[in-house]
N, C-alpha and C positions, 0 to 999 in steps of 0.2 A: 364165751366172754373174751376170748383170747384174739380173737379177730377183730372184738370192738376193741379195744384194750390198746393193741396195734394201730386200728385208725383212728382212735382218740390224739394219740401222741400227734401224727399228721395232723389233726386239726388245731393241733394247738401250735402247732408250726407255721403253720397258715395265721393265724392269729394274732402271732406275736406274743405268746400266754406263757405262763408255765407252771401254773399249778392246776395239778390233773382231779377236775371235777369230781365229785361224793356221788355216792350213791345211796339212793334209800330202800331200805327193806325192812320184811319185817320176821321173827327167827323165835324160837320157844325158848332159845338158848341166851343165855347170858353174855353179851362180848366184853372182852377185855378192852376198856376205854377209859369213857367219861361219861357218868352220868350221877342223877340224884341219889341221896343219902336214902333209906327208908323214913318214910314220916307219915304224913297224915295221907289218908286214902279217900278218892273223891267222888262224892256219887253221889246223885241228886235226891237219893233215898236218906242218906247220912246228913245230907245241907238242910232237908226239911224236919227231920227228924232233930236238929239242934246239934248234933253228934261231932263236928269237925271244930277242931282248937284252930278258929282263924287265927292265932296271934303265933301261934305254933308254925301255923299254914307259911304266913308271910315271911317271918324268921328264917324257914329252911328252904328260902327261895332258894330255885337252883334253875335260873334259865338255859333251855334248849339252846337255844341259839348261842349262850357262851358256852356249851361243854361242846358243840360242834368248832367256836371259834377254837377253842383246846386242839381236837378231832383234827384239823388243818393245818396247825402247825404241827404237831407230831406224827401227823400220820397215824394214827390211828383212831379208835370209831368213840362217835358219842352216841347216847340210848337212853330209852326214857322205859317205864313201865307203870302198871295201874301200883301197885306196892311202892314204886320208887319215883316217885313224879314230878315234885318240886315245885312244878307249876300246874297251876289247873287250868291255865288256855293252855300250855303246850301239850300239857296229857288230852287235851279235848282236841285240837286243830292235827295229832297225830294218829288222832283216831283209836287212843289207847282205852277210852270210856267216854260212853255218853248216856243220857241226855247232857247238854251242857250244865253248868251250875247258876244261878241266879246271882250269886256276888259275882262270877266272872261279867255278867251284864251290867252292875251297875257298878264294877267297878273300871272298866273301858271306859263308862260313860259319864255320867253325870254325878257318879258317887253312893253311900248308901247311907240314906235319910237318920238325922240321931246318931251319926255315930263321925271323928275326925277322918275318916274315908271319904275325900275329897271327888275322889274318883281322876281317872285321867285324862278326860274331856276327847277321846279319839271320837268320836260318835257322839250328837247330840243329844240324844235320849235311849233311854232302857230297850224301846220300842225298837227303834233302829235297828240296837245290837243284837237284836233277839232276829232279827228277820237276816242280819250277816249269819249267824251263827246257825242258823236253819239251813240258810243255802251255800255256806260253809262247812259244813259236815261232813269229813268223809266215809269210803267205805268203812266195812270193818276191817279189823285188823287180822291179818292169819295169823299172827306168832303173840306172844306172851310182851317181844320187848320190838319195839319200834328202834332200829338202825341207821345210822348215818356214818358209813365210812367210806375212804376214797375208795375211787372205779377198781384200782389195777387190783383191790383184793379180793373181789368178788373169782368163783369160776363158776364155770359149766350148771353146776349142782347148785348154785347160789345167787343168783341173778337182781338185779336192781328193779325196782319199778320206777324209781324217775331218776334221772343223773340231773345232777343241780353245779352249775360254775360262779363261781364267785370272780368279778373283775370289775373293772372302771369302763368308761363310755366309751371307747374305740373297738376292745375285743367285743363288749355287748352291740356293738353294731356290727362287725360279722356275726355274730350267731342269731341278731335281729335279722338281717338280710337275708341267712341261710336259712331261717326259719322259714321265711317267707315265701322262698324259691323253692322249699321245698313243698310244702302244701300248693303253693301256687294260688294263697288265699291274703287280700290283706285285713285280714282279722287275725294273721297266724297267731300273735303276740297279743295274751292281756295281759292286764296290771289290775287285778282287784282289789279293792281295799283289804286288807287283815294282818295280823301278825307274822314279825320275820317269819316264823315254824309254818304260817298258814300256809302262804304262796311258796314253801319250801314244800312240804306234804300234803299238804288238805286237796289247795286248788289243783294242782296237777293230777291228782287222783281224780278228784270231783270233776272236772271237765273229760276228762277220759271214759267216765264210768256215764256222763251224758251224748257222749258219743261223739264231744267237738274235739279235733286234731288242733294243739296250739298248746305252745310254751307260756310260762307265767314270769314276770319282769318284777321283783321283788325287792326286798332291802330298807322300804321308805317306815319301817317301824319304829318311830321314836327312840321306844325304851331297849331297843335292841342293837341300835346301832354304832354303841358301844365297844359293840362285838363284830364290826366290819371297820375296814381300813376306809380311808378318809375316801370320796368319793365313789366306792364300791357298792355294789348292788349283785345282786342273784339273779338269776335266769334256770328256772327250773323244767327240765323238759320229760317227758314218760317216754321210758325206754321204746317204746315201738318207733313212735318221730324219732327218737334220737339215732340210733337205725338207720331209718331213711334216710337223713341227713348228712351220714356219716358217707353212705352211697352217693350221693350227687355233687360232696364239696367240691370235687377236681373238675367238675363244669359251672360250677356256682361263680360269683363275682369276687369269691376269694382269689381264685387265682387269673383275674383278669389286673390291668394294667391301675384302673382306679384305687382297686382295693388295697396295692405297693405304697399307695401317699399315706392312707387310715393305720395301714402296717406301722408304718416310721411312727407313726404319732403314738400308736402303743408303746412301741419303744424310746420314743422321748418320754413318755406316762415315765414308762420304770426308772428311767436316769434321773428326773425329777424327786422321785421318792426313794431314790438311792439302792433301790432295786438289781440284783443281775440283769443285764441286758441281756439278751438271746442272739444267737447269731440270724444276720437277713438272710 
């Protein structure tokens, strides 16, 4: 990890960036971070069985995506587990327990009938979420607690499976661009519909494990975007592209003469938001 680690920092030099992308993993061990409190425990065996304190459930929300927003400014890691969840999409979209739950569908969607669970209308019907949720799924998990913390803390013994950067429109079109040049495919990049956690974990997984090479462009989550800086969005990539990419930037369009104009404009980005600038 020490040689990605290295050309990480170069690419973000290139980029005009300077906060060094997360990584996701998954560990039997507990890390010292951020994450949920112990509460209610989620299984589709518990939901049909009557067994789980919705009012408990919702009370001790504890979204993914803010203990990562945490995670980023301190530098160090946010984590979720099937005992300590918070959320039952992000314990689902991390792969931490499935099948999915049936409130998680209608509560995306259209709500659940008889009761003031209005629902959050992402999806027009139950049906829908249920056919995202299937082909959102990802693998399983190898470790106990699902991991999110920056790159440089991983080693050798500890390894990422996807590096995820959070930035605004200019750095995301270098890394859109070098995505592109590097598959040499223009499909490199989706955007699929799902929760910030989904296209941070799920999709990058899920596309990996179906065999297609490409980054996921992420952040457009409603109730999540609380937890990103104003204009900001994700760009999630699996360690093996990321890799690749890391290989070919000093021939890519980062370091040709167009990409010097896109540069400045990231760095007028950060002057604007009162941001350190980085040196050109």
């Amino acid at each position: 990890m020490l040689n990605t680690t290295e050309k990480t920092q170069r690419l973000l030099a290139l980029l005009g960036h300077d906060e060094t992308p997360l990584g996701v993993y998954y560990t039997s061990t507990k890390p010292d971070g951020f994450g949920p409190k112990p509460g209610e425990v989620f299984s589709r065996e518990r939901e049909i069985a009557n067994e789980i304190d919705w009012q408990q459930a919702f009370g001790n929300f504890s979204c993914l995506t803010g203990n990562i927003w945490l995670a980023r400014k301190k530098r160090k890691a946010a984590w979720i587990s099937h005992e300590e969840c918070g959320c039952m999409g992000g314990g689902f979209y991390s792969g931490i327990y499935r099948p999915y739950l049936e409130m998680n569908v209608l509560y995306v969607s259209t709500g659940v009938p008889g009761t003031p669970i209005e629902g959050e209308h992402y999806l027009p019907s139950p049906e829908s979420m249920r056919a995202f949720m299937e082909d959102a799924a990802p693998p399983a998990p190898s470790g106990k607690y699902c991991v999110i913390k920056p790159l440089e803390q991983f080693t050798n013994e500890e390894q990422p499976l996807v590096v995820v950067f959070f930035a605004r429109p200019e750095v995301l079109t270098g890394l859109y661009t070098l995505t592109s040049y590097t598959i040499g495919d223009h499909n490199a990049v989706v955007s699929p519909f799902g929760a910030a956690c989904t296209n941070i974990i799920a999709w990058p997984l899920v596309y990996q494990q179906r065999g297609q090479e490409c980054a996921v462009l992420g952040g457009f989550d409603i109730s999540a975007r609380k937890f990103m800086k104003p204009d900001e969005l994700s760009f999630a990539i699996p360690l093996p592209l990321y890799r690749k990419m890391l290989e070919v930037m000093e021939d890519s369009a980062l370091t040709r003469h167009t990409w010097e104009g896109v540069r400045k404009k990231a760095l007028k980005s950060r002057r604007t938001w009162g941001e350190k600038v980085l040196d050109a």
